[in-house]
PANUVEX-65101 format. One line per field, with one value per residue: x, y negated, z of N, C-alpha, C in turn. Coordinates in steps of 0.001 Angstrom, whole numbers, plus 500000, padded with zeros to 6 digits. Last residue first. Layout:
! residues N
n_px (X, ...)
n_py (Y, ...)
n_pz (Z, ...)
ca_px (X, ...)
ca_py (Y, ...)
ca_pz (Z, ...)
c_px (X, ...)
c_py (Y, ...)
c_pz (Z, ...)
//
This chain:
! residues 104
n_px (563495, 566537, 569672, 571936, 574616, 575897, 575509, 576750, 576791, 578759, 577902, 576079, 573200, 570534, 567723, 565465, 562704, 560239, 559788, 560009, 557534, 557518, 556683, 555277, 555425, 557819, 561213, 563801, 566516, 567160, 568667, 572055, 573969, 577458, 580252, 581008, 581551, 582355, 584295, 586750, 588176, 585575, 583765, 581033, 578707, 575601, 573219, 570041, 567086, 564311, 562147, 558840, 555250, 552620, 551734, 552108, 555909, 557553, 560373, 563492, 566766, 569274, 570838, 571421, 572811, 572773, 575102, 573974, 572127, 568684, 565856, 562632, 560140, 556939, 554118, 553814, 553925, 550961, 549582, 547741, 550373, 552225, 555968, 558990, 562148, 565049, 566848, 567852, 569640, 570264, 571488, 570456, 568265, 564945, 562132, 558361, 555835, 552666, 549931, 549961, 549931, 547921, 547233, 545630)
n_py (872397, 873108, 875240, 876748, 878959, 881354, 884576, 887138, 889423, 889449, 887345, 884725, 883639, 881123, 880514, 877805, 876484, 874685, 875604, 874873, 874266, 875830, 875559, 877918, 880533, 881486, 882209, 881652, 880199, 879852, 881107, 880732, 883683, 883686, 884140, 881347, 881158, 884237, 886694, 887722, 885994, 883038, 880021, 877935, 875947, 874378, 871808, 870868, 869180, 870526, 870791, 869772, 871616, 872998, 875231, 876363, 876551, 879832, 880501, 882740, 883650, 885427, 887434, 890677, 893548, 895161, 894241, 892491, 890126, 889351, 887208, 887024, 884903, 885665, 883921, 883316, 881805, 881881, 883755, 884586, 884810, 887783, 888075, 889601, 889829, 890766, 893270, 896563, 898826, 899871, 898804, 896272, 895265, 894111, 892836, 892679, 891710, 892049, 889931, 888865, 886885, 887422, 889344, 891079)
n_pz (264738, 266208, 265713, 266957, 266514, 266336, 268326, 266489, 264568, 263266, 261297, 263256, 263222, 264393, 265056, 265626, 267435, 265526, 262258, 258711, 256252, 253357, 249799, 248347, 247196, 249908, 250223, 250732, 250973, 253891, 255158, 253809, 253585, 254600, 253991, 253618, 256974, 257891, 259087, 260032, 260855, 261097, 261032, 259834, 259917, 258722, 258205, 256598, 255824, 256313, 253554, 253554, 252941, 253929, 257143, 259130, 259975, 261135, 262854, 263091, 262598, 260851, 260665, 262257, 260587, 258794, 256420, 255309, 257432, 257513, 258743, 260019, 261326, 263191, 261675, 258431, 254889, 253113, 250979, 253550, 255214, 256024, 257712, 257682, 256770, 254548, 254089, 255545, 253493, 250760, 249325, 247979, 250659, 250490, 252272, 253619, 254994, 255993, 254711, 251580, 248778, 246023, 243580, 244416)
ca_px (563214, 565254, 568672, 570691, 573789, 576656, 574871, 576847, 575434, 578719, 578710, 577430, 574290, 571822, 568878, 565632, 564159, 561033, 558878, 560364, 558461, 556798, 557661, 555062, 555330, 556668, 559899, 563161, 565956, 565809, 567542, 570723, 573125, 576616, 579363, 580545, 580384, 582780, 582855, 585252, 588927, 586796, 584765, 581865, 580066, 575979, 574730, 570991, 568465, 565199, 563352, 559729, 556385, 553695, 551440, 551102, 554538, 557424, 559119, 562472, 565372, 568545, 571674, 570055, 572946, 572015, 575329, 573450, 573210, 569822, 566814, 564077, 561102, 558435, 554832, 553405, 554643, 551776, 550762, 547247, 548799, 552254, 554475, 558320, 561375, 564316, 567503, 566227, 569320, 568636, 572340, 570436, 569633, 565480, 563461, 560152, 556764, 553919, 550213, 549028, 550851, 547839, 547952, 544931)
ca_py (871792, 872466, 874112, 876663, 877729, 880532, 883406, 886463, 889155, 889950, 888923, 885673, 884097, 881209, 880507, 878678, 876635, 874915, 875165, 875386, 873446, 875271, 875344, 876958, 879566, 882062, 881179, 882327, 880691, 879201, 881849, 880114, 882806, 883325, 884962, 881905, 880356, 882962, 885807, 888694, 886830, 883652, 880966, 879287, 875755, 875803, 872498, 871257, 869447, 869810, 871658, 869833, 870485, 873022, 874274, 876799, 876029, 878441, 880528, 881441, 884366, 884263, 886284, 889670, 892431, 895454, 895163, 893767, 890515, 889845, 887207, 887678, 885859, 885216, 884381, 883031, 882316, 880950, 883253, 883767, 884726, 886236, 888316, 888758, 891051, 889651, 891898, 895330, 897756, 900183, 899680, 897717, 894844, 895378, 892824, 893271, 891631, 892379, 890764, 888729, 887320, 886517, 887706, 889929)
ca_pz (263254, 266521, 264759, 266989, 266066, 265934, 267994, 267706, 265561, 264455, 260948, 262100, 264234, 263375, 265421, 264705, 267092, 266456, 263190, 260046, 257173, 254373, 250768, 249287, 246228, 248616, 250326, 250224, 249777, 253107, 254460, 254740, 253089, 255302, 253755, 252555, 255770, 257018, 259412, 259519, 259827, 261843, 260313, 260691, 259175, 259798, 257774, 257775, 255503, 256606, 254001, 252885, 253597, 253042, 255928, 258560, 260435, 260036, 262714, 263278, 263455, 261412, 260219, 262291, 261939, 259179, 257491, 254321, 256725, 257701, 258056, 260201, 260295, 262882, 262664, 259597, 255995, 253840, 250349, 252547, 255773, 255272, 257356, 258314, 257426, 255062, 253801, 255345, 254606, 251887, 250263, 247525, 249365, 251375, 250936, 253445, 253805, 255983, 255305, 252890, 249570, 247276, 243906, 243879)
c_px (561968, 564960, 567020, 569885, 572450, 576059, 575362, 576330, 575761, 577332, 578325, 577006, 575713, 573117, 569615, 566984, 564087, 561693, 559477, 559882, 558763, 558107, 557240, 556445, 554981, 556333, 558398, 562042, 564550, 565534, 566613, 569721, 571828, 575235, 577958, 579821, 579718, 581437, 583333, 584477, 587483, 587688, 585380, 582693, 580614, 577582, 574713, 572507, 569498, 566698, 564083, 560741, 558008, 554427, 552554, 550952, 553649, 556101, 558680, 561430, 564759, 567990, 570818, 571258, 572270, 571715, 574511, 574157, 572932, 570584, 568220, 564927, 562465, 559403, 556445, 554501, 554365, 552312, 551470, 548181, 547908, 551227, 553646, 556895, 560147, 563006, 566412, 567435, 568423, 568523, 571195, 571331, 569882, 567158, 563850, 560827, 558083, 555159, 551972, 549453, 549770, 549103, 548547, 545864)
c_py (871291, 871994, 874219, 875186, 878112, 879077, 882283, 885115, 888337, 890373, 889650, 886748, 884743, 881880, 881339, 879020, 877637, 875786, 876256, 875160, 874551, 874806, 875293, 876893, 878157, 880467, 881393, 881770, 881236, 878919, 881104, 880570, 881774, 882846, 884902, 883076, 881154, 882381, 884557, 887902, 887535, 884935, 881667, 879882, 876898, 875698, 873515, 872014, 869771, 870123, 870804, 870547, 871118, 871962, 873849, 875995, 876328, 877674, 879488, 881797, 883061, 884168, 885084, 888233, 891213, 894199, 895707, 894016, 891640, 890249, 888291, 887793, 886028, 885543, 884448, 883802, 882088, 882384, 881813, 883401, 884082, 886463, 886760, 889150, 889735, 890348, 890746, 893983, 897027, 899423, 900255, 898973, 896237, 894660, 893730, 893502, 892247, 892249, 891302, 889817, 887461, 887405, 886977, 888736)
c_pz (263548, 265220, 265173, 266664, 266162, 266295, 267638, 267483, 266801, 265220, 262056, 262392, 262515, 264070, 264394, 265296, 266406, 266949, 264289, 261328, 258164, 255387, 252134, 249708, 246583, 248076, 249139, 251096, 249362, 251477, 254344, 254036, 253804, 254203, 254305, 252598, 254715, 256643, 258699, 258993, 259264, 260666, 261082, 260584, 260217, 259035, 259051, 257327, 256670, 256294, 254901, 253610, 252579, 253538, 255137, 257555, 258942, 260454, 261740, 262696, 263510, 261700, 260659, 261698, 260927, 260231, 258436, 255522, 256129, 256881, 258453, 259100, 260492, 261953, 262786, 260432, 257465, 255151, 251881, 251676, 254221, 255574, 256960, 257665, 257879, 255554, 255086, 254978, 254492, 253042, 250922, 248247, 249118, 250081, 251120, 252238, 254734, 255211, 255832, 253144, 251138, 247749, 244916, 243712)
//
């Protein structure tokens, strides 16, 4: 019918899950998971039940594996609401090692 409700999953064309969470009505609930195409978690948070805006945030990382660039903030994605983040979110590299943690 339109509506986003229930389970969502991306997947990148290797078959790895890209983005893993669940919707309530087209609004993002519970928790979402963001990941690298290597399979390792790139970001883990929760959104609040209503629309809003993006706080603006930086994440800056680098080692020989692990770079910014290969880093997408997963707040590309978003059903046809923006909604606000809602308290901590965490932010890991390549590795799966925890880089950052942003209170929103």
């Amino acid at each position: 019918k339109g509506v986003m409700h229930g389970e969502f999953k991306e997947f990148y064309s290797n078959g790895k899950i890209k983005v893993k969470g669940y919707y309530e009505n087209n609004l993002m609930i519970k928790r979402w998971y963001y990941f690298y195409d290597n399979g390792i978690v790139q970001a883990e948070g929760k959104y609040y039940k209503k629309a809003g805006h993006v706080k603006p945030f930086s994440i800056n990382f680098s080692d020989s594996s692990c770079s910014t660039e290969n880093f997408l903030p997963p707040f590309e994605f978003a059903s046809e609401y923006e909604q606000l983040k809602k308290g901590v979110w965490k932010f890991y590299d390549c590795k799966g090692v925890l880089r950052k943690k942003i209170r929103f």
